[in-house]
N, C-alpha and C positions, 0 to 999 in steps of 0.2 A: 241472400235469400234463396230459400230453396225452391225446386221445381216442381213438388209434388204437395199435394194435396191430400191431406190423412182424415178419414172421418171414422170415430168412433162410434161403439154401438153400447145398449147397456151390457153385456157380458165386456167387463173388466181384460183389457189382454189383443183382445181381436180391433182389427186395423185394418179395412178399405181402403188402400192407396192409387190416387190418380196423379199419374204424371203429366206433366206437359207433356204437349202434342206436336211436333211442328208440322205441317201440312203446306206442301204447295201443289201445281200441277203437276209435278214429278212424282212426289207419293207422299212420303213422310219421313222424321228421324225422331227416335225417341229415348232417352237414358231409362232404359231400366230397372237400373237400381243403383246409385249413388250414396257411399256410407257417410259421406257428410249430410247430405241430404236427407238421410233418415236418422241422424243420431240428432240434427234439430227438431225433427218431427218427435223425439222420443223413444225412439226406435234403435238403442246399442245392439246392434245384433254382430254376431261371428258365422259365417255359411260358411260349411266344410265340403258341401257336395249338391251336385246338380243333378235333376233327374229331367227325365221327358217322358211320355207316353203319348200312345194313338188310339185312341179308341175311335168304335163309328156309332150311330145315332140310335140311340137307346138304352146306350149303355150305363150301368151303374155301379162303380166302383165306393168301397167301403160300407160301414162306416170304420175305418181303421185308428190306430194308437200304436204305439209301442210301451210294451211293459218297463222294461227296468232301464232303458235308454232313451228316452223322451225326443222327439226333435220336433223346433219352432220349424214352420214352413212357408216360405214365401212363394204363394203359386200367381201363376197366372195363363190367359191361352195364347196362344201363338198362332192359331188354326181353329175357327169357328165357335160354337158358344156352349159352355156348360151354366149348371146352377152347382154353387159349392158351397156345402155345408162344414161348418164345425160345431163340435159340442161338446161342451166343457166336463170332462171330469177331473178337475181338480178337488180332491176332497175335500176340502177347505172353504170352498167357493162357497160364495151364498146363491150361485148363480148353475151348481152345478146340477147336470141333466137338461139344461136349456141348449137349445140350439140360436145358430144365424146363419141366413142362407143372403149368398149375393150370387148374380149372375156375372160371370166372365167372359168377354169375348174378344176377338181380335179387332172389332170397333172399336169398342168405348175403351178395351185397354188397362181397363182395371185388374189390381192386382189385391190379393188378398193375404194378408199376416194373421199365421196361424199360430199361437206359444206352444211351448210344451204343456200335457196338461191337457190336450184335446184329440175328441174323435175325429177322423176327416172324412168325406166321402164327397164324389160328384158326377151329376146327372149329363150326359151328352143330351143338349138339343138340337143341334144339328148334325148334317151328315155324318160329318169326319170334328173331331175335335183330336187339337195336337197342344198337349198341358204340358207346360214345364213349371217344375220349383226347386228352390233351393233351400236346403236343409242345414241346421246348424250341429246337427250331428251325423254321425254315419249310419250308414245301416250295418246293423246286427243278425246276422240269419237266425232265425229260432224268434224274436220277440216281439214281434208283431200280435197285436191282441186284433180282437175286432166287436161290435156291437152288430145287431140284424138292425137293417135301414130302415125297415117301416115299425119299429117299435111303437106298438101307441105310447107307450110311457116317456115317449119323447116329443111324438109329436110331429114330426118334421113335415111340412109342406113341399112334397117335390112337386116341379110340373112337368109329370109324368105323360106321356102321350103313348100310352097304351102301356101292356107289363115289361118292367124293366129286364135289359140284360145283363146276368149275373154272373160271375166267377162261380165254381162249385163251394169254393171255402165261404165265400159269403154269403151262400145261399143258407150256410149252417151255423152262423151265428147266433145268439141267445140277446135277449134282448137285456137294456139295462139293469133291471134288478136282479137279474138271474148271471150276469159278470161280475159285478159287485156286490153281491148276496148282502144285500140288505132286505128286511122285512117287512113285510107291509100288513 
């Protein structure tokens, strides 16, 4: 029997995973990530690379993609709390331009599975937050896409505490229908 606890959402793909906890008056021990464990949950995945980052509070990273080299993302925080969003542009989807936003943090321990196939992005709401995830492909310099984050055409609820801080390339993203030039 596995340790984690997988809940899904209606966008098809995306996976909230809670692991056990162990907790005494020492601290805690926690597995990570277990491939037997997540191939019962449904979850055959291959991670070829680990990332980390530090941002500090207010910050708003993406909403990012990769063009012709897609990677599934298993994130989670390691150091204080974000809201992290995906949104689906898989063409195909009936679900696609939707988003789902979960909050991550070093309490609750949740992690979040992201497929190939989606935008990412995530809000600091605490001071410091320190995110890592693991990716099922490499990074490729040059193909990274991106969408602007408050797109109405998407919708996303951040909870924002006052104007986010942005990268300058994010700052110049186009919104949905103007990446994928569809018509309206």
């Amino acid at each position: 029997m596995g340790k984690i606890k997988v809940t899904r959402n209606e966008i098809e793909g995306l996976a909230v995973i809670e692991p056990t906890v162990f907790r005494d008056e020492r601290g805690y021990f926690v597995e990570t990530y277990n491939e037997n464990d997540m191939k019962e949950a449904g979850l055959d995945l291959r991670f070829v690379q680990d990332n980390q980052s530090m941002s500090r509070k207010g910050v708003l990273r993406g909403l990012h993609f990769q063009k012709q080299y897609p990677q599934g993302k298993l994130v989670r925080v390691l150091q204080g709390r974000v809201f992290d969003v995906a949104v689906d542009l898989r063409s195909n989807s009936t679900t696609f331009g939707k988003w789902f936003g979960v909050e991550l943090s070093d309490e609750n321990m949740k992690q979040f599975y992201i497929p190939e196939g989606f935008a990412h992005g995530f809000y600091v709401m605490s001071d410091v937050a320190v995110f890592a995830y693991k990716c099922t492909d490499f990074y490729h310099p040059g193909d990274e896409g991106g969408m602007k984050w408050d797109d109405p055409e998407i919708g996303i609820e951040w909870p924002l505490d006052g104007e986010p801080l942005l990268s300058e390339k994010d700052q110049k993203w186009l919104g949905i229908r103007d990446t994928f030039h569809f018509g309206g």
